[in-house]
N, C-alpha and C positions, 0 to 999 in steps of 0.2 A: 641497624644495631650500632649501637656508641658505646666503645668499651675506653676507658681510662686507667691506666693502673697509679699505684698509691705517687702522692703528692704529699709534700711539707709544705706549711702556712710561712714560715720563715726558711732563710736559705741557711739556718745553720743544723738541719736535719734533727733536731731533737726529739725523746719519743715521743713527748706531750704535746708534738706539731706536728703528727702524721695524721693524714687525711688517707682512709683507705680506697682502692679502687674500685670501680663499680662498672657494668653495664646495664644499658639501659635499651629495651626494646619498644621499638614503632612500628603501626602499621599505616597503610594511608591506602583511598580507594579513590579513585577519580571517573567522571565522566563527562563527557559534551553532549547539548540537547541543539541540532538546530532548530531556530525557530524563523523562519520566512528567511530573511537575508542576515539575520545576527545570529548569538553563540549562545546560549546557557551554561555556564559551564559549574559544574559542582564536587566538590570534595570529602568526606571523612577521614579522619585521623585519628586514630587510639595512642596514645604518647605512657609507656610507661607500665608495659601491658600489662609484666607479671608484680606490678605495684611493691615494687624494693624501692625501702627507705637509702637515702645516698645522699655526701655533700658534696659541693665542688666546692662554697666555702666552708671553713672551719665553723659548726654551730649554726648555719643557714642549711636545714635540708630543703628539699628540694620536692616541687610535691610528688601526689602520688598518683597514678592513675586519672589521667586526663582526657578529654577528648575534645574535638576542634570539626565545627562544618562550618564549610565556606561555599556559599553562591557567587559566582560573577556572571554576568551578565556585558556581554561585546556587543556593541552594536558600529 
């Protein structure tokens, strides 16, 4: 969980420069496969679960609902 609370774009706090705060939910699963004397190793990631729109920059959101597998492979 990554929570942020509100932020301004400049440092003179005006209302037109507030960025509201947001969190963001992840999940991630991991596993290792031996194989003879190396490693398999594999990942999923869900980034953004419940798909809320949020900036960190001002007018750059941020996307929505993502996901990420990774293979590595140790030898």
């Amino acid at each position: 969980l990554t929570y942020a609370s509100e932020t301004w774009t400049t440092n003179e706090h005006n209302a037109g420069t507030r960025i509201e705060g947001y969190s963001e939910l992840a999940l991630s699963a991991f596993r290792s496969f031996p194989l003879k004397s190396n490693l398999i190793e594999t990942a999923f990631t869900i980034q953004n679960i419940f798909n809320e729109n949020y900036c960190i920059i001002a007018h750059y959101p941020m996307p929505g609902r993502n996901w990420k597998i990774s293979i590595t492979y140790k030898f």
